[in-house]
Every structure is written in C-alpha cells, then in structure tokens.
C-alpha positions as CSV (number, residue, x, y, z in Angstrom):
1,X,-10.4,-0.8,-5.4
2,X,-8.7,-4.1,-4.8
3,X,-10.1,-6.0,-2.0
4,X,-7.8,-8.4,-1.0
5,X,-6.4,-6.6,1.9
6,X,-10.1,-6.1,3.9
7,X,-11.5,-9.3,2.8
8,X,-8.0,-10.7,4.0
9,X,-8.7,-9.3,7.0
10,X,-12.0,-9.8,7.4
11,X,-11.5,-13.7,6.8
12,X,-8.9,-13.7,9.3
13,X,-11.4,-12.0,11.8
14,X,-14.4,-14.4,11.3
15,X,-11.4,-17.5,11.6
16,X,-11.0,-16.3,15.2
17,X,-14.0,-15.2,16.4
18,X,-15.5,-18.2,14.7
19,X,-12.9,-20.8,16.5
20,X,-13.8,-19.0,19.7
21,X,-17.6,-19.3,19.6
22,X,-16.6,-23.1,18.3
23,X,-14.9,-23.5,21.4
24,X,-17.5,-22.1,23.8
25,X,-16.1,-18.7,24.2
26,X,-17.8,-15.4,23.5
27,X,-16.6,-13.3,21.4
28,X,-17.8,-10.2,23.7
29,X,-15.4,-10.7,26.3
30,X,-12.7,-9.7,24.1
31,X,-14.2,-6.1,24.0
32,X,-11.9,-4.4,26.9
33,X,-12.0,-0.6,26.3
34,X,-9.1,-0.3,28.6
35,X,-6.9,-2.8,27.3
36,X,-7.5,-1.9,23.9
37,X,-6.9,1.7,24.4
38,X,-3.6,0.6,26.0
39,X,-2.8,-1.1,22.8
40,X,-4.2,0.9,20.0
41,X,-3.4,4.2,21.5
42,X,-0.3,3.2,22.6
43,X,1.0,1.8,20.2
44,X,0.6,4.6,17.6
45,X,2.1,6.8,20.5
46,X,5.2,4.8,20.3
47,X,5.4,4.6,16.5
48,X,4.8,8.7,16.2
49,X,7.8,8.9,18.5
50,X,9.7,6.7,16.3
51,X,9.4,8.9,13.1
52,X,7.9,12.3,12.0
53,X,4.6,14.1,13.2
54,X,3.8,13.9,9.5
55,X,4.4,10.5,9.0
56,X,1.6,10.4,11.9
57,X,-0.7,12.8,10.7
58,X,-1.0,11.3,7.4
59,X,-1.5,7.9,8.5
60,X,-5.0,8.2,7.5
61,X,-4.8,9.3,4.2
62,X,-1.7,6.3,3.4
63,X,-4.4,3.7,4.3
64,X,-7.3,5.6,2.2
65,X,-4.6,5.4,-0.8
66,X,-3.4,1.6,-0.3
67,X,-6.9,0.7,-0.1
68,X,-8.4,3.0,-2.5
69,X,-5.5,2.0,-5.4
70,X,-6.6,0.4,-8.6
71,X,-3.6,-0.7,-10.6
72,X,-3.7,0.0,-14.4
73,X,-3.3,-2.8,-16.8
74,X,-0.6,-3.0,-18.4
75,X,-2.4,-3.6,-21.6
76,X,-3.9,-0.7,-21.8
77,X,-0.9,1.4,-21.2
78,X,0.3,-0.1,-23.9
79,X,-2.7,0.5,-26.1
80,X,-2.5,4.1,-25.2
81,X,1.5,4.3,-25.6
82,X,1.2,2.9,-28.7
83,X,-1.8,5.7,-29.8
84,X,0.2,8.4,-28.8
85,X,3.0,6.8,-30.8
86,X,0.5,6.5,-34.5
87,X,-0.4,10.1,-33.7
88,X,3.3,12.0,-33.2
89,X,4.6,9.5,-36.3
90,X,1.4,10.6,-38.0
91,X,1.1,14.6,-36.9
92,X,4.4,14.9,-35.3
93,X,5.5,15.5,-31.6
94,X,3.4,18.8,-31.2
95,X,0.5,17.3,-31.9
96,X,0.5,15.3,-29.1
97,X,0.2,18.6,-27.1
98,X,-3.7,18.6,-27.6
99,X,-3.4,14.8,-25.8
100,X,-1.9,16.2,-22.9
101,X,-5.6,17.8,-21.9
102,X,-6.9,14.3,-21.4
103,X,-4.9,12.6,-20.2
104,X,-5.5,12.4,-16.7
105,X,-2.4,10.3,-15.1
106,X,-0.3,13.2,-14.1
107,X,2.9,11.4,-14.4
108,X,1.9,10.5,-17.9
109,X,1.1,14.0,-18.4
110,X,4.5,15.5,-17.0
111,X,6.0,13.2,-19.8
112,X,4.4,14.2,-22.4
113,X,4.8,18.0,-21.7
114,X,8.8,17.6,-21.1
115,X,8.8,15.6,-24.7
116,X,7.0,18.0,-26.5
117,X,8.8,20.7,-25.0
118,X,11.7,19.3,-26.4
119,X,13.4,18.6,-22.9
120,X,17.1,16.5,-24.1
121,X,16.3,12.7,-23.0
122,X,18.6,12.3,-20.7
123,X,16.9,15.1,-18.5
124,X,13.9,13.9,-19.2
125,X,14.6,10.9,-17.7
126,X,16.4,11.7,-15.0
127,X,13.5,14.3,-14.3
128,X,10.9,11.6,-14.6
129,X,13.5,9.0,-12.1
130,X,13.3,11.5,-9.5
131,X,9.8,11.7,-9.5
132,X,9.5,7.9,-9.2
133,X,12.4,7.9,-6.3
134,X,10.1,10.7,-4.2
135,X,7.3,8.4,-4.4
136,X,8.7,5.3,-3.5
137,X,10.5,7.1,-0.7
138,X,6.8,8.4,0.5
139,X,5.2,5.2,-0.1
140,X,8.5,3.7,2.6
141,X,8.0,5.8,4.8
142,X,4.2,5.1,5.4
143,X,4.9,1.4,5.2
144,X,7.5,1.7,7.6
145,X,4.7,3.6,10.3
146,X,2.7,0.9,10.1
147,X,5.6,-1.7,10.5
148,X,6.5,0.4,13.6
149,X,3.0,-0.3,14.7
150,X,3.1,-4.1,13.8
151,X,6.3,-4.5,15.6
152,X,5.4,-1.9,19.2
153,X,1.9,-3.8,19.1
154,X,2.9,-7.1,20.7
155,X,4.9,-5.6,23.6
156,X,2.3,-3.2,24.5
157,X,0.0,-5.7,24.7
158,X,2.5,-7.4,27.3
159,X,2.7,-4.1,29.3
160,X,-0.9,-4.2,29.6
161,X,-0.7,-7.7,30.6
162,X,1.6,-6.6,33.5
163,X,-0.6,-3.8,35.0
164,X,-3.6,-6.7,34.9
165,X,-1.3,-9.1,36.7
166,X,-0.2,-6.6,39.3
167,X,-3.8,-5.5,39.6
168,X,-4.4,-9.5,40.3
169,X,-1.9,-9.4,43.0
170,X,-3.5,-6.8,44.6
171,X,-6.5,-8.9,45.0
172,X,-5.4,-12.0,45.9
173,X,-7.3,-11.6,49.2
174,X,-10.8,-12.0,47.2
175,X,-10.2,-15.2,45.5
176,X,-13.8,-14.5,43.3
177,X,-12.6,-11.6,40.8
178,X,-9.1,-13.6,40.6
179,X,-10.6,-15.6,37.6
180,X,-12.3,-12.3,35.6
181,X,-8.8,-10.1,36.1
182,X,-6.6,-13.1,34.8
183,X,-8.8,-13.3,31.5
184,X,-8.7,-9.5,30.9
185,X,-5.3,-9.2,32.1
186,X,-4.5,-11.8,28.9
187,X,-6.9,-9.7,26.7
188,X,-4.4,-7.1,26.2
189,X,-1.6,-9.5,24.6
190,X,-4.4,-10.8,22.5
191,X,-5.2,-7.4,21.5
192,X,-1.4,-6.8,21.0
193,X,-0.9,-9.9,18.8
194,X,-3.4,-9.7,16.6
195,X,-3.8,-6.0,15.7
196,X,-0.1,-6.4,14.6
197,X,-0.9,-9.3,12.4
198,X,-4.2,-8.6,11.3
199,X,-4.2,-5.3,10.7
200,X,-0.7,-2.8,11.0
201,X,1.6,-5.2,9.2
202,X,-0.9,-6.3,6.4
203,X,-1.3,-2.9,5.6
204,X,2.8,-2.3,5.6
205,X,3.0,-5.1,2.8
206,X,0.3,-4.0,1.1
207,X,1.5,-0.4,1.1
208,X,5.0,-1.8,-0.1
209,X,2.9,-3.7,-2.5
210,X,0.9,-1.0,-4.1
211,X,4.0,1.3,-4.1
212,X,6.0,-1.0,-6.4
213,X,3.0,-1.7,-8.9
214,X,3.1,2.1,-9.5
215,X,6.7,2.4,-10.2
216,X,6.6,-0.7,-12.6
217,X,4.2,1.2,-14.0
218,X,6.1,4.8,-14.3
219,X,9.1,3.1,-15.3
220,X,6.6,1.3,-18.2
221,X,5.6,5.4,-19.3
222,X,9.0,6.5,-19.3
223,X,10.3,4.0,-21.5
224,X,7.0,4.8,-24.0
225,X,7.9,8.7,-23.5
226,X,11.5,8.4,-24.3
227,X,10.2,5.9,-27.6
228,X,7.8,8.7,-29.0
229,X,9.9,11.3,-28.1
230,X,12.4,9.3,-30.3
231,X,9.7,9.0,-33.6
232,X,10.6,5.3,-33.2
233,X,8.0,2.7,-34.9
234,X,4.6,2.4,-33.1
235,X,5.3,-1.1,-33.7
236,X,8.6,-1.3,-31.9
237,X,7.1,1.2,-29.1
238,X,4.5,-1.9,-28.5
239,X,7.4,-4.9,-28.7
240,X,9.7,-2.6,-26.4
241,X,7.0,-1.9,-23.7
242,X,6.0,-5.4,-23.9
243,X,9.6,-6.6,-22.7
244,X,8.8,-5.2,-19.6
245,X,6.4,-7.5,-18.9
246,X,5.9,-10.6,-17.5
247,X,5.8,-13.6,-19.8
248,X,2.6,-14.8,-18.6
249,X,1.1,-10.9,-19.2
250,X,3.0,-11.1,-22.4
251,X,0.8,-14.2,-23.9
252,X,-2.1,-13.2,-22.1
253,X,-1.9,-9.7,-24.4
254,X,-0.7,-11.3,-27.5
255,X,-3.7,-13.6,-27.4
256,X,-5.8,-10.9,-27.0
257,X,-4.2,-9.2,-30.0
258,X,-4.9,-12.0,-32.2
C-alpha cells in the first residue's frame, strides 16, 4: 500500500491541530457532534442525490481500493513480458497455456487466453481496450463521488453556520452563551472546509491517480500480448515495451540491466 494519501493527511491534521494548540486553542472544541453530522452526513446526502445509489454504496470499497493499490513496476512487467516472450519463441504459443495458471493479474491472464486461443489481433485488442475503457469509467465515477463531496462540503458547512447564527439571535437576550454559540456556530464551516480539502478531494485525485497508473499499465500488457502473440523477438518485445516508458524509468532499468 502506498502511503502518501494518509500520511498526507495525517500531516495536514497535526499542521492544524498543531497551529491551534500553538495559538492557545484546544483542539477539543472543534469536536461538535452536531455540526459535524450536519456536515458529514449531509454532505454524502447531497452527493448520493447527485449520482447513483451505487455509486454510494460502494463508496467504501472505492477508498479500500485507492488506498489498498500497489502499483507494479514497470520493470518487472517487462521481465515477465519478456519470459513469456523466450518461452512461446522457444515452445510456441500453446505453451504459454500452462502460464496462464500462475499468473495472477487477471487482465494479464485474459490476454494470454485470447492469444493462445488464436483470437485475430485486432479483436484482441479492441477486446482488451474495452476492458481498460470499463475501468477507467468505474474508477470516474468514484472519483467524481468524492469530488461531489469536496465540492457540497463547504456549503453545508455554511448552512450549519446559519442555523448556529439564527440560534444566536434567538438568544441575544442572555449575552453569556452569545460567545460559546458564535464559536460553534463557526465550527461547522471549519468542518465544511477542511473535510473537503483534507479528506473528499484528496481522495478524488488520488482515485484519478491510481486509476491511470493501472491503465498505463494495461495498455503496457496489451502491447506485450499483441508482441508474443506476433512470435516477434524477445529482444524487440523488451525495446518496444520499454518505449512506453518514461526516460527517467528507461535509464533507471537499463542500468539495472547492465
């Protein structure tokens, strides 16, 4: 698991609590069950209202996968690429039938079946392209939940503002609770802020993030698949995957190679 995103967060919620307790505040009084109810379960109110029940539902599951995601390196796709490509020169296609029980990328496996199968290409890859356009349409969808969230936050947190204001009016005749209602009348447009900065669109970027490190990383298989299917040169396999990368990866992997 990658941890940028929590200890991103996490160093973004010691910065503020931190200045706070620099400044004489405590951090305690920020803890308002009712305005953060307001704001967290309002706000995902308003963002399942603005897309699908499922989109809601699986919320949970989006941010266990974003979090959870370990991209592969791109070095050792290639290394295995460029196995599979020694063993179907070396056995032929079919034997690469036997690999296809290892292999535990399903994607990867898909491939491999199609090629072996003797599937034309061009289907193949339009098959495999398909696949990679249904993912990246799941991935936007989560990331756009949670940029609903980011973006509904804020103004629910000025809504609850509001009803803390008006609940101030209404007591303007005991001047000694005007002080405590102002502060956690305020609380809820912190609240509102900073749960759509610190948490809902963090996680949008990095779900956007994640998703197109996996389709780089499809795209890199099907262009391997399509080279074995091929028979072409486990050399040229490497050299033709490799142009796909970065030129800093590139050197990074040559170097390692020599």
């Amino acid at each position: 698991m990658d941890p940028g995103t929590i200890a991103g967060i996490s160093l973004a919620l010691v910065c503020i609590f931190g200045s706070m307790i620099m400044d004489g505040g405590n951090p305690a009084a920020l803890i308002a069950p009712p305005a953060m109810l307001l704001v967290f379960g309002g706000t995902f109110g308003v963002a399942m209202a603005s897309g699908l029940m499922k989109d809601a539902t699986g919320a949970g599951g989006i941010i266990a996968k974003a979090m959870k995601a370990k991209p592969e390196p791109p070095d050792e796709t290639i290394a295995q690429m460029v196995e599979f490509a020694e063993r179907a020169r070396r056995e032929g296609l079919l034997a690469l039938e036997e690999v296809t029980k290892t292999v535990e990328n399903p994607f990867l496996k898909k491939g491999i079946e199609l090629a072996v199968d003797g599937t034309d290409p061009e289907e193949l890859r339009e098959i495999l392209d398909n696949d990679i356009a249904a993912f990246r349409n799941e991935q936007k969808a989560g990331a756009k939940f949670f940029e609903n969230m980011g973006g509904f936050a804020p103004t629910l947190g000025i809504i609850g503002t509001v009803i803390g204001l008006v609940h101030v009016l209404q007591n303007l005749s005991d001047p000694g609770k005007l002080g405590p209602l102002i502060a956690g009348a305020f609380i809820a447009t912190l609240w509102g802020v900073m749960s759509a900065n610190i948490f809902w669109l963090p996680i949008a970027n990095r779900l956007k993030r994640v998703a197109e490190i996996e389709v780089h990383h499809r795209e890199l298989l099907i262009e391997g698949i399509l080279s074995i299917q091929a028979g072409a040169n486990p050399r040229i396999v490497q050299q033709r995957l490799l142009s796909h990368l970065s030129e800093k990866d590139r050197n990074r992997i040559n170097a390692e190679a020599a």
